[in-house]
N, C-alpha and C positions, 0 to 999 in steps of 0.2 A: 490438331485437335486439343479440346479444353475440358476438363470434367469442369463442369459445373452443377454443383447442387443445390445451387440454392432455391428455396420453398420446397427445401426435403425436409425432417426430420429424421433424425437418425439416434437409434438406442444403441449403447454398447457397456456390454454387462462388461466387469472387469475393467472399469475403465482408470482406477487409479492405479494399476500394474503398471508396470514398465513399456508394455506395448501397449497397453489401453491406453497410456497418456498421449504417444504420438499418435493414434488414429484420432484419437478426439481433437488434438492439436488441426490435424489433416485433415478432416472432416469439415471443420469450421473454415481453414481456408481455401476449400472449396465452397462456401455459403453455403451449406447446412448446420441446422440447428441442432442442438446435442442434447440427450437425455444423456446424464454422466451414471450411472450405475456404480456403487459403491457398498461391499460389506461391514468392514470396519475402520476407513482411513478417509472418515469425514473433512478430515483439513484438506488433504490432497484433492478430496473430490470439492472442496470449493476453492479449491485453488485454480484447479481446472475451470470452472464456470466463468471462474473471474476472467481467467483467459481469453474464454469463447465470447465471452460479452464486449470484452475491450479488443475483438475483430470484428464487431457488428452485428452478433447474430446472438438467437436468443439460445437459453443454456438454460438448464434445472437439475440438481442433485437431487438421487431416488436410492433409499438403502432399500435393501430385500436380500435374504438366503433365498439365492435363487433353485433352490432343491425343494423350495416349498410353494404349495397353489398358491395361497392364500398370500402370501407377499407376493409372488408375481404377479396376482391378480389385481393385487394394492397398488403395486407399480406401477401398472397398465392404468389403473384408472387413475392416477396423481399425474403421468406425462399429458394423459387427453385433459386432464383439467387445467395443464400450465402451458403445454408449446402443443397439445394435438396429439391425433392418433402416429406412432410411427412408420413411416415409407419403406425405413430400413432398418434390422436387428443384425446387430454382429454378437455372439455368443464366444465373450472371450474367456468368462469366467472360468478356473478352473482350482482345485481345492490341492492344498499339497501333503506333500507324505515322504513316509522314511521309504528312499529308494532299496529295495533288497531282492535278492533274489528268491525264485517263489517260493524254495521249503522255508524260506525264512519269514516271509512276508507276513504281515497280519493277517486275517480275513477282514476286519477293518477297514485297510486300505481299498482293498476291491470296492468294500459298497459308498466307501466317501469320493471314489474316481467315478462310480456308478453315478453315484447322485449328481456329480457336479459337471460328468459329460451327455449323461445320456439323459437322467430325468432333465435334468436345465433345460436342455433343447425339447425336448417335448410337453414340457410346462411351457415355456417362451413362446412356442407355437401353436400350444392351444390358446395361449392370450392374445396374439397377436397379429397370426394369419388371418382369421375372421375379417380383420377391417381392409387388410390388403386386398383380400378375394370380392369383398365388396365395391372395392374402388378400380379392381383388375390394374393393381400395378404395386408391385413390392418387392424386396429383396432380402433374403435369409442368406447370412452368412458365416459360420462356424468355423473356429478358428482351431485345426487339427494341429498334426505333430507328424515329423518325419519319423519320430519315433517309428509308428504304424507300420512303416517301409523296413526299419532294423530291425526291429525285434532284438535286440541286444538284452545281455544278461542285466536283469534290477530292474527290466523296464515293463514290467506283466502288467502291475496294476496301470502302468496309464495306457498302456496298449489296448490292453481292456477296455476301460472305458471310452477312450478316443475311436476302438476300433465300433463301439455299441453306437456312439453316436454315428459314428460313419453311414452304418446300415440304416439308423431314424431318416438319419438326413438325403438319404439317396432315395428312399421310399416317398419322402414326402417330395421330394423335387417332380417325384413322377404324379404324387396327385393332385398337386396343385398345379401343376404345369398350365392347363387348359386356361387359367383364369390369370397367366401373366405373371402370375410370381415366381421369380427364382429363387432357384436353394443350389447356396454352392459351398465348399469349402478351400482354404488357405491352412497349405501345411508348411508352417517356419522347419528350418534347420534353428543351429545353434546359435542363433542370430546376436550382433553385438547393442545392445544396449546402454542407459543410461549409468549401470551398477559398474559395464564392463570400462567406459570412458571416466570414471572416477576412478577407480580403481588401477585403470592401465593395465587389463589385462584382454586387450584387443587380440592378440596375435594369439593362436592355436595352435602349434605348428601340426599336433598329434591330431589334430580334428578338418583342419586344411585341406593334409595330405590326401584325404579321402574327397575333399570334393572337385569337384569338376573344374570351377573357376577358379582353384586354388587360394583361395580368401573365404573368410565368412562373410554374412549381406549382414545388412541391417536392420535397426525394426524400420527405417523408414522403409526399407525394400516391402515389406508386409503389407507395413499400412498403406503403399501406393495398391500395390495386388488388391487390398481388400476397395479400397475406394471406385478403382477398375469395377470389380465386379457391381460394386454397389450402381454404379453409374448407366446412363444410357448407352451405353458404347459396346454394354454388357446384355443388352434386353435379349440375344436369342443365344445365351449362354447357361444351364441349369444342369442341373447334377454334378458337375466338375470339381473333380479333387488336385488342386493346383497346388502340387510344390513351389517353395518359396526358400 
């Protein structure tokens, strides 16, 4: 079997992070076209573009605080004016903060993890499930955290939030279902990245020892999961919380 996307588009907020950059990478070579989603690291997101185009497929950079209608809204209408309404949304965005435990923690922290797990997805999909539901064929896909499953000390506020979007996103998989769309989610481990191969700090032994395959994955492991789901191969798969 072969994913093949192409005459999809695909949106992915978050996409100049570390794992936004390999799904966009992966995305295009599978022939889909890329909306790059970008807050502040403009270069990166036309670096990306540059990429996606000299693989054949077409590409557009779109900033927006995705915590807000009115830019998502802006989004939505700047992608349908350059590559089309999009097929598929990965909701990688996610906003950072001083890890602490709860008597410590801000109340701050909570409402910018709020904003940027739970409003995001529910902004994103009032912009952008309408044209799916109209074409009966689309794919929502929200990029969780094992966190959710640990619950380890310092990790409230993104549990929090990751666990709020959890509930959006399972509710909406059940009301959209009828009309073809899926809503899944991809929850990475401590997955090794492009920071961890410059740096050379691959090996975990303290974080290893707890998993099953005794190795960390990588973002490619994700970004194949997410393209999975994105793909045909995925069409009678909806609600699913897949560790990764």
């Amino acid at each position: 079997m072969h994913i093949d996307l192409s005459g999809r588009i695909v949106l992915i907020t978050g996409a100049t992070g570390d794992l936004g950059r390999v799904m966009v990478r992966t995305f295009a070579g599978c022939g889909a076209d890329v909306a790059i989603h970008y807050h502040r690291n403009a270069a990166m997101a036309e670096t990306l573009r540059a990429e996606v185009v000299a693989l054949g497929r077409r590409a557009c950079t779109v900033q927006a605080d995705v915590a807000e209608r009115d830019a998502v809204l802006a989004m939505r209408d700047r992608i349908a004016a350059e590559l089309g309404s999009p097929d598929i949304i990965v909701t990688n965005a996610v906003s950072q903060y001083r890890w602490a435990h709860v008597l410590d923690q801000e109340p701050a922290d909570y409402d910018s993890q709020y904003d940027s797990c739970v409003r995001h997805n529910v902004l994103m999909a009032q912009a952008f499930v309408p044209a799916m539901i109209a074409r009966r064929q689309g794919r929502v896909i929200g990029i969780s955290t094992e966190c959710v499953m640990q619950n380890q000390p310092t990790q409230s506020a993104y549990v929090a939030g990751k666990r709020g979007m959890d509930g959006v996103l399972r509710c909406l998989a059940r009301e959209i279902a009828a009309h073809q769309v899926t809503v899944n989610q991809v929850a990475p481990g401590w997955m090794i990245s492009d920071r961890d191969r410059a740096a050379g700090s691959e090996a975990q032994a303290g974080y290893t020892g707890n998993v099953p395959m005794r190795r960390r994955g990588t973002d490619q492991d994700v970004a194949n999961a997410v393209v999975f789901l994105a793909s045909d191969l995925a069409g009678f798969i909806t609600g699913a919380w897949l560790p990764v």
